[in-house]
C-alpha positions as CSV (number, residue, x, y, z in Angstrom):
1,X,0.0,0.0,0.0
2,X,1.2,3.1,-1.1
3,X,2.1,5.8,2.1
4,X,0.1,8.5,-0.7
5,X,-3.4,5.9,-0.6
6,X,-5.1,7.3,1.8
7,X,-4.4,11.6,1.0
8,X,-5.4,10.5,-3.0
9,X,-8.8,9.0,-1.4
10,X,-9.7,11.7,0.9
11,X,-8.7,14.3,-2.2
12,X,-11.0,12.6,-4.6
13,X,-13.7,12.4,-2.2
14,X,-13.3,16.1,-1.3
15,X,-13.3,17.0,-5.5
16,X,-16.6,14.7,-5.6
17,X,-18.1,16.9,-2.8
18,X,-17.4,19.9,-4.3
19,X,-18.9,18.5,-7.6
20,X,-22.0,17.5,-6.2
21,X,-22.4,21.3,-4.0
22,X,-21.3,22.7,-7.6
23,X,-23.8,21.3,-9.2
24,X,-26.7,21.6,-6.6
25,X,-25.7,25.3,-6.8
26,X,-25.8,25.5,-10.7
27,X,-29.3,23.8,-10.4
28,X,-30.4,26.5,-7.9
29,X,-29.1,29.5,-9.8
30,X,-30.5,28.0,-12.9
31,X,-34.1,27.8,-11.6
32,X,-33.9,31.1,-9.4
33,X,-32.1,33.6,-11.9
34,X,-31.2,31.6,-15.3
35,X,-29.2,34.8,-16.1
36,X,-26.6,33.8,-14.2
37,X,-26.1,30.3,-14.6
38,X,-23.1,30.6,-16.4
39,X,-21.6,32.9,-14.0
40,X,-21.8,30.2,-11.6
41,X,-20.8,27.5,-13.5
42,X,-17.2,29.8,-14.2
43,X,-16.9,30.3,-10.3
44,X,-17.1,26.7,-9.5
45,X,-14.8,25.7,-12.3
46,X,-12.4,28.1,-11.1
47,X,-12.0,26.6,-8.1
48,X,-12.4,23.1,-8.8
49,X,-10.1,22.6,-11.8
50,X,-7.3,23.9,-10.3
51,X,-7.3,22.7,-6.2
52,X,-8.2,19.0,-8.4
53,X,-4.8,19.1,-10.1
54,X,-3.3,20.9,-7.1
55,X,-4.2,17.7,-5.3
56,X,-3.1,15.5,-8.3
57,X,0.1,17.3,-8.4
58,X,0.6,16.9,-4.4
59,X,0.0,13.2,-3.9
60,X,2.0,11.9,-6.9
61,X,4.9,10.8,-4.0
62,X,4.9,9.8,-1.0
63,X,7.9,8.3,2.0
64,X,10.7,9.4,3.8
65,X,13.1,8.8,0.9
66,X,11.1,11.0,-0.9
67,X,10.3,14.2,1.8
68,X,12.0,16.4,-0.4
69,X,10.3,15.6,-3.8
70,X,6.4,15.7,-1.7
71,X,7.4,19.2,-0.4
72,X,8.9,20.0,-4.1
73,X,5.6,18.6,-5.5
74,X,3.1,20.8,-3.0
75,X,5.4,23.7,-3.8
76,X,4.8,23.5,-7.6
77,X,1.0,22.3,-7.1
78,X,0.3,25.5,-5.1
79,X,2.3,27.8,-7.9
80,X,0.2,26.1,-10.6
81,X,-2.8,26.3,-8.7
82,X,-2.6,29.9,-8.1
83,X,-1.7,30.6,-12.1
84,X,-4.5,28.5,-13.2
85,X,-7.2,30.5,-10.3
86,X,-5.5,33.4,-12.3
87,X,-6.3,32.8,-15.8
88,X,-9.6,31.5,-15.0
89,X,-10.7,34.9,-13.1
90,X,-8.9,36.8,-15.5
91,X,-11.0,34.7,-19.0
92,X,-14.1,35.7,-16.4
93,X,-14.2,38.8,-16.5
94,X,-12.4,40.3,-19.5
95,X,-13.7,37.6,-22.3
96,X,-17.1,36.3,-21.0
97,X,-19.2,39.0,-19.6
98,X,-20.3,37.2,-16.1
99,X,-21.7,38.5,-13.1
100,X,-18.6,39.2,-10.3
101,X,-20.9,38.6,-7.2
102,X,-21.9,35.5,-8.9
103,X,-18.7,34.1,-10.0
104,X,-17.2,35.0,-6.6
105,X,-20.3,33.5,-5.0
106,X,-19.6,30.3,-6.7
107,X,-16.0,30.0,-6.0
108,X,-16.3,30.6,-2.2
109,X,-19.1,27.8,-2.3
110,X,-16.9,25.3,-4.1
111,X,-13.8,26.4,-0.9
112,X,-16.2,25.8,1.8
113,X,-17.7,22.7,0.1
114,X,-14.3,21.5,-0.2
115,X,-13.2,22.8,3.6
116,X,-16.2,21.2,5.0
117,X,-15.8,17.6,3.0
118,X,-11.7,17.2,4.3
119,X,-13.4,17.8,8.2
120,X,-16.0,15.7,7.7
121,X,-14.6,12.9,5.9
122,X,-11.2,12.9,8.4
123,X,-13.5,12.8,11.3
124,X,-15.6,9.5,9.2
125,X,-12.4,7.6,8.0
């Protein structure tokens, strides 16, 4: 069993929470104000594309032979996490023309969907 097993499965179990809040929240918007559907659907993407390869990035090694390759690895994850975030915002709002509060909205729901899943699901497994 690999040392990394166990971060990977809490990661893609956070990344399916977040889906499934995402797309309860697209649902809601869609139904409540149609007109910014899209915006939301941006906002979660913008969060959930790049903490997903932010967690792919992270737990690619794992063991003490390889401490200083995992803390290379999260280093470079958060960099590219933080240019992807970047480019998404920035497509946002100067190619699409999206609602801010909604976009924003969106993003912070797919953090705290994502903050909320790693307590719960380290407290259930």
């Amino acid at each position: 069993m690999n040392l990394a097993d166990k971060g990977r499965q809490l990661a893609k179990r956070g990344i399916i929470a977040q889906l499934i809040t995402s797309l309860v929240l697209i649902v809601i918007v869609f139904c409540v104000k149609p007109d910014h559907t899209v915006a939301v659907i941006i906002g979660s993407i913008t969060f959930i594309i790049p903490h997903s390869f932010f967690a792919y990035w992270t737990f690619r090694y794992a063991g003490a032979t390889k401490s200083r390759i995992v803390a290379q690895s999260f280093n470079q994850g958060l960099k590219i996490k933080l240019v992807l975030t970047t480019v998404f915002f920035a497509t946002a709002f100067s190619l699409l023309n999206t609602a801010p509060f909604a976009v924003f909205g969106a993003y912070v729901v797919a953090m705290l969907s994502q903050w909320f899943a790693m307590v719960w699901l380290s407290r259930k497994y």
